[in-house]
C-alpha positions in Angstrom: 7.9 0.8 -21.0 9.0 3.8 -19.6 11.9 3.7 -17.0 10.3 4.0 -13.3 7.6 1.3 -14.5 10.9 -0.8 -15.7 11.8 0.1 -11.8 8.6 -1.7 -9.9 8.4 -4.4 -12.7 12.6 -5.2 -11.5 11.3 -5.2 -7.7 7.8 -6.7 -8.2 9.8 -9.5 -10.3 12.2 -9.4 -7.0 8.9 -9.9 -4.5 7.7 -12.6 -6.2 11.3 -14.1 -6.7 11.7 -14.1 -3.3 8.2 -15.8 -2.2 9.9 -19.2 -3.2 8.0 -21.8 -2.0 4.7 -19.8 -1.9 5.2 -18.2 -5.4 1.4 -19.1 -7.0 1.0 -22.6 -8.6 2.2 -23.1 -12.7 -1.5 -22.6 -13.7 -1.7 -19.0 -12.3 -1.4 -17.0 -15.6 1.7 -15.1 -15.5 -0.2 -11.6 -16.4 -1.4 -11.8 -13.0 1.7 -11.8 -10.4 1.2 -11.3 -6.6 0.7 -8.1 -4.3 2.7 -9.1 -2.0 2.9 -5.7 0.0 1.2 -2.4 0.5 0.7 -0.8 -3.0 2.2 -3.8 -4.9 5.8 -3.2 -2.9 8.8 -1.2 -5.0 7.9 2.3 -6.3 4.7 2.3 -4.6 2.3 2.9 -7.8 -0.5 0.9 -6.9 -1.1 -1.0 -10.4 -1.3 -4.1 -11.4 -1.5 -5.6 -14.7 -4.4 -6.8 -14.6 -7.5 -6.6 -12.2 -11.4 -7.7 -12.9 -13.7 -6.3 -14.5 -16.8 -5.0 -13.1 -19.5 -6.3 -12.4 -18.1 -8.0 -9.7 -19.0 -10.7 -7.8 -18.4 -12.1 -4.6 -15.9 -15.0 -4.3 -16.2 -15.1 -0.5 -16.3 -13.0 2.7 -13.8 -13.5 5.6 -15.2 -12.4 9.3 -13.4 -11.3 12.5 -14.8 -10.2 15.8 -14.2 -7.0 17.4 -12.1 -6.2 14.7 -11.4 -4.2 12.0 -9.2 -3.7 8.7 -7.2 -0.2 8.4 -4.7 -1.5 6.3 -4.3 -3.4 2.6 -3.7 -7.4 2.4 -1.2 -9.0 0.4 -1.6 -11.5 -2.1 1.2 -14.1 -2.4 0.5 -17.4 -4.4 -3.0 -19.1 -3.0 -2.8 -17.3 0.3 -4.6 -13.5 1.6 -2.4 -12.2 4.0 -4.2 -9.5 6.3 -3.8 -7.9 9.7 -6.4 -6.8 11.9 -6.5 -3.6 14.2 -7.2 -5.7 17.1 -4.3 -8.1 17.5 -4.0 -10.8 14.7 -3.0 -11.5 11.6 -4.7 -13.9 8.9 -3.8 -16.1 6.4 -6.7 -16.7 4.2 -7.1 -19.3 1.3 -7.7 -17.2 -2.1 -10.1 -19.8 -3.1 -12.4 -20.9 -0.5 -12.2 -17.9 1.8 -11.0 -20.4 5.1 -8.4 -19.5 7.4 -4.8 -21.3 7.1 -3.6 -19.9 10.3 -4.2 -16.4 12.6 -1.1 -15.3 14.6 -2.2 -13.6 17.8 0.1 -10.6 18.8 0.4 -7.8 21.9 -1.5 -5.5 19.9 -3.2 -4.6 17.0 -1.8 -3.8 13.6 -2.4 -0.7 11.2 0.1 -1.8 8.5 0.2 -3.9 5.7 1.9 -7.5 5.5 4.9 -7.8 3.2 5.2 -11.2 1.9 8.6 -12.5 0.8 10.6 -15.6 1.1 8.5 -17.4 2.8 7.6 -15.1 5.5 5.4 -12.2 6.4 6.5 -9.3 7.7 4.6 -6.5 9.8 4.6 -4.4 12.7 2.3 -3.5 15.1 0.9 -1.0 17.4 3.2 -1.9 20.7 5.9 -1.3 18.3 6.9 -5.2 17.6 7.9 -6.0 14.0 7.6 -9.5 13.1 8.6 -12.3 10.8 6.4 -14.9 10.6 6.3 -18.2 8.6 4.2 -17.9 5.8 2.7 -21.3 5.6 2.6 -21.6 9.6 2.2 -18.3 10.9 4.8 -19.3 13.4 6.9 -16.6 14.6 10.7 -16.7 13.4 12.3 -13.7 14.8 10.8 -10.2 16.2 12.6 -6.9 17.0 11.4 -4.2 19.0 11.4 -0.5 17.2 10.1 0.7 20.8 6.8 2.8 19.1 3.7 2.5 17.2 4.6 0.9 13.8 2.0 2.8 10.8 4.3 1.6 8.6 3.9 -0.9 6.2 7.4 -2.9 5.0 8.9 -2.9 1.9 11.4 -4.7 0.6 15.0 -3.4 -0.3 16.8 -4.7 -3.5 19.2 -6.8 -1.0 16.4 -8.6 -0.1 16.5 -6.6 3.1 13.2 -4.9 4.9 12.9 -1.3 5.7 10.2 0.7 7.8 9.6 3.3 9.9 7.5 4.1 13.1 5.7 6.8 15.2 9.2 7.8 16.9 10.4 8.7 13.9 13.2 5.7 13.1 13.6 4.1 9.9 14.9 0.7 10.3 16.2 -1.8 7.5 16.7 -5.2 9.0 18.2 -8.4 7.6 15.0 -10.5 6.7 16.6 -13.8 7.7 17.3 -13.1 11.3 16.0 -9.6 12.0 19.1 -8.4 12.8 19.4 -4.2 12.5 21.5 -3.6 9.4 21.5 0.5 10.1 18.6 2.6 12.0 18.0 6.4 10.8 15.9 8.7 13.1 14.2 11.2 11.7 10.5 12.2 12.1 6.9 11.1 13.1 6.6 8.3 10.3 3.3 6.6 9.1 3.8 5.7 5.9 5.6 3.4 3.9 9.2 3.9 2.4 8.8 3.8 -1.5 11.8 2.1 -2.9 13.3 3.5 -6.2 16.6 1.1 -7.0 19.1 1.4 -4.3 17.0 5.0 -3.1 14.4 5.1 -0.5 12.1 7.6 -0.2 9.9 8.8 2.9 7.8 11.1 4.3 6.9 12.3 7.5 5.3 15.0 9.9 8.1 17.1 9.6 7.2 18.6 6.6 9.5 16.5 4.7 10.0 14.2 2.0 13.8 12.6 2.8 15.3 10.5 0.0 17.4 7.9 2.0 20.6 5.3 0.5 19.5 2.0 1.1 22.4 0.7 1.8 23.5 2.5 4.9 20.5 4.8 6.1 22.4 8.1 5.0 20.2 11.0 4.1 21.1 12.5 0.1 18.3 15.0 0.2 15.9 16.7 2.3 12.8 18.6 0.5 10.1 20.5 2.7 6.5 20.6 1.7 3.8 22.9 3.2 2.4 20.5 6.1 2.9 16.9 8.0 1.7 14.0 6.2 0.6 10.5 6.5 0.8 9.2 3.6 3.3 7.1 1.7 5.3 8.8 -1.5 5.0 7.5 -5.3 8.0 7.4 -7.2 6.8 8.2 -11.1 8.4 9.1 -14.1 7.4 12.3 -13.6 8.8 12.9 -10.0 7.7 11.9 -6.3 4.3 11.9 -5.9 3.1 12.8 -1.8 0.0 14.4 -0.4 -0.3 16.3 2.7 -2.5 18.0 5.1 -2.4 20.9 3.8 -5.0 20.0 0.6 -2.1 19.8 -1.8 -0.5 16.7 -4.1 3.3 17.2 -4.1 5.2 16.0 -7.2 8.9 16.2 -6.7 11.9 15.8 -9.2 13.9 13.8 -7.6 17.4 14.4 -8.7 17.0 18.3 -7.6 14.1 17.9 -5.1 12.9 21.2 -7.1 9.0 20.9 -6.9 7.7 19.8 -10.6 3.6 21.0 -9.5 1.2 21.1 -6.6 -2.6 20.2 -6.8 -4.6 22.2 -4.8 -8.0 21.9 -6.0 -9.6 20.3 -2.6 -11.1 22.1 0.0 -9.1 23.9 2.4 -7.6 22.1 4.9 -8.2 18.8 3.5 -6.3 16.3 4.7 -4.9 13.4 2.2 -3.8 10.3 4.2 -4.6 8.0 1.1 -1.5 7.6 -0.9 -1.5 7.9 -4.5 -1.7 5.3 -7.6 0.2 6.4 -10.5 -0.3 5.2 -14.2 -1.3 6.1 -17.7 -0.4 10.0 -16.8 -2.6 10.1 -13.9 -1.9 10.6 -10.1 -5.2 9.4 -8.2 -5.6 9.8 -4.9 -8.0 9.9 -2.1 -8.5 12.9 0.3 -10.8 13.8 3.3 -13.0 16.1 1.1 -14.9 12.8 -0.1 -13.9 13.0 -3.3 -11.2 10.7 -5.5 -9.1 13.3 -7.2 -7.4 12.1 -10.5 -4.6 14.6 -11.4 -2.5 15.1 -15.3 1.2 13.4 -14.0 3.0 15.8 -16.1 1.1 19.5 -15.2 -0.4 18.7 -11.8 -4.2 19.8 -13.2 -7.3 18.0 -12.3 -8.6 15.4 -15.2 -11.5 14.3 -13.4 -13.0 14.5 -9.8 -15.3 11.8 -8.3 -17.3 12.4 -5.5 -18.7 9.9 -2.6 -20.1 10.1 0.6 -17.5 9.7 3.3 -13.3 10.7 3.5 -11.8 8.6 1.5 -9.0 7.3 2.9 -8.5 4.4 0.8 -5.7 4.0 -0.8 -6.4 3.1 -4.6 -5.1 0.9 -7.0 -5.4 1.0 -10.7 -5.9 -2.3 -13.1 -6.6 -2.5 -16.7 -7.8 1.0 -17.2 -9.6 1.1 -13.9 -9.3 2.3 -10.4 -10.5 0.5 -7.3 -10.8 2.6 -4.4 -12.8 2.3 -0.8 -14.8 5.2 1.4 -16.1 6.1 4.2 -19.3 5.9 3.2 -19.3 2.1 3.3 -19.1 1.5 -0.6 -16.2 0.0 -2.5 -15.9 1.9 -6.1 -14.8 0.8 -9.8 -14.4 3.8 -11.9 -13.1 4.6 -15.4 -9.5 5.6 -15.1 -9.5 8.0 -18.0 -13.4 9.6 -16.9 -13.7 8.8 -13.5 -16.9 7.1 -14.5 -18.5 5.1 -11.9 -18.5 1.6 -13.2 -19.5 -0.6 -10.1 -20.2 -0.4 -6.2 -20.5 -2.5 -3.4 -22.3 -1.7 -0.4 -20.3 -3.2 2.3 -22.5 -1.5 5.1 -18.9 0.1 7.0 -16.5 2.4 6.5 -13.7 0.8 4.2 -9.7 2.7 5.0 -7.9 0.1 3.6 -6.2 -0.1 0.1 -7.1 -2.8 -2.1 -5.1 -5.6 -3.7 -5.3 -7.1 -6.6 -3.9 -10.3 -7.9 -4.9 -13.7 -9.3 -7.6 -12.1 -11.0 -9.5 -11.1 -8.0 -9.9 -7.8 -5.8 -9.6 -8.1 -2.1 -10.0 -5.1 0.6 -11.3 -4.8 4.0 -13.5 -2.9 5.8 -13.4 -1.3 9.6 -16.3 -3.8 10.5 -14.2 -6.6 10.6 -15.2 -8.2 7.4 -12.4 -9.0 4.3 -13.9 -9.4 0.7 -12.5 -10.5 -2.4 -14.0 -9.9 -5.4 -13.7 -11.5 -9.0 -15.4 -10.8 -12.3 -18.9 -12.1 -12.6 -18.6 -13.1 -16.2 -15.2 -14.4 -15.5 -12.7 -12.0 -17.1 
């Protein structure tokens, strides 16, 4: 196990530490822990230790009206936690596909959930982030960042949340009582803020990647890259791991912030919104040239391209020697991670943005039509 991948399995052990009463039952196997915020929380890699295999089947199919799903769920014990781009967000049963609870907000929400001790945490777009009880979807405390919150939470290894918004501040707040523990403003924000032990690393429309101290909101480095961006970093062994709109993949070293490669093989101009999954030596990642790009870790050259429709926004994740992945061409993918070999699709019939998570042994993601879908193996492995 190398040393960034002991990193995220400290914080995912942390995450699920700190679901307490909602951590999954003593008959979950414990090869399959939760996702219990955008990209699996921590160093942001996307990966889980084990995911489905295809073909897939349909467990169940959650529907909203008037709604859609930009963002991923989490996955906490024997609960979906989703938030819609309308106004609400829903706590699903992983089994049976029924609603536990919908909390109804002043706007809608383009983040993810983070799920930890007992309460869910998200922001919106009226700027509102939120703690809500995680078995009740009652609301326990709420601060005001006063913009649009793109951000998805992660969790700090205090136990303390951190975000940014639109306005460009980065916030850490005390998860018990929401109160502001330090505030940083910087730039235009919209993704999340990887976490890398007591470092914080994010990236905004400045041009620039900022590594942050966790403890106090004091910048330790500042490293420009060639255009704005909205997608959230990857810390890997290899560096930090950021695309851009400029149709490059930035991989940083983050002790120097000297630039370790850039990928550039997309079309010019192409934006890359999807934030990357890191493992096995590859950096995959999404981009608006419809194609999923899988990239060598250590050199920054192309191992495999796999083309679909539609942009593909979708942040994937990687399980078992596989990567899951959305587009906007309405189909959900499972291809070979070492190939890019198209194993499976689904035809959801809308564009699909979101991310997927995986836990439990099943696959759930979203689509902008309003529908959530979780997925398990149809020969049940």
């Amino acid at each position: 196990m190398t040393h960034r991948m002991r990193i995220a399995f400290t914080i995912l052990c942390l995450l699920t530490f700190a679901t307490g009463a909602l951590a999954a039952p003593a008959t979950q196997p414990a090869s399959q822990p939760d996702w219990p915020a955008f990209h699996g929380g921590g160093p942001l890699l996307g990966v889980a230790p084990a995911a489905p295999a295809p073909p897939l089947k349909l467990r169940w199919t959650y529907r909203v009206d008037k709604a859609g799903f930009a963002n991923s769920a989490a996955i906490v014990g024997d609960t979906v936690y989703i938030a819609d781009d309308t106004h609400s967000v829903h706590a699903i049963n992983l089994k049976t596909g029924e609603r536990r609870w919908a909390f109804r907000g002043e706007d809608g929400f383009a983040a993810a959930p983070l799920v930890a001790g007992g309460r869910v945490f998200v922001g919106d777009k009226h700027g509102l982030f939120r703690a809500l009880d995680a078995a009740t979807g009652r609301e326990l405390w709420k601060y005001d960042s006063e913009d649009i919150i793109n951000s998805s939470p992660n969790l700090t290894p205090d136990g303390n949340v951190v975000f940014a918004n639109d306005g460009g501040r980065v916030a850490c707040l005390d998860a018990a009582k929401g109160k502001e523990i330090w505030k940083l403003q910087i730039a235009q924000t919209n993704g999340a803020v990887a976490v890398d032990g007591s470092v914080g690393w994010v990236a905004s429309c400045d041009r620039t990647l900022r590594s942050i101290d966790l403890k106090d909101g004091t910048v330790l480095q500042e490293v420009g890259i060639d255009r704005e961006t909205g997608a959230a970093p990857a810390v890997t062994e290899q560096g930090v791991v950021v695309g851009t709109a400029g149709a490059k993949v930035w991989c940083i070293e983050p002790n120097t912030g000297r630039k370790t490669w850039t990928y550039e093989q997309m079309d010019e101009e192409t934006m890359v919104y999807s934030s990357a999954a890191c493992a096995d030596g590859l950096v995959v990642v999404g981009a608006r040239d419809n194609n999923v790009h899988a990239i060598d870790a250590k050199t920054g050259k192309r191992k495999w391209v796999f083309q679909t429709q539609g942009e593909v926004d979708s942040s994937p994740a990687i399980g078992a020697g596989r990567v899951y992945v959305g587009s906007g061409d309405g189909k959900f993918y499972v291809l070979e991670l070492k190939t890019g070999k198209e194993l499976w699709h689904f035809e959801a019939g809308k564009p699909i943005t979101a991310g997927p998570a995986i836990a439990h042994g099943v696959v759930v993601v979203g689509d902008d039509g309003g529908r959530v879908y979780c997925f398990e193996a149809k020969n049940g492995t």
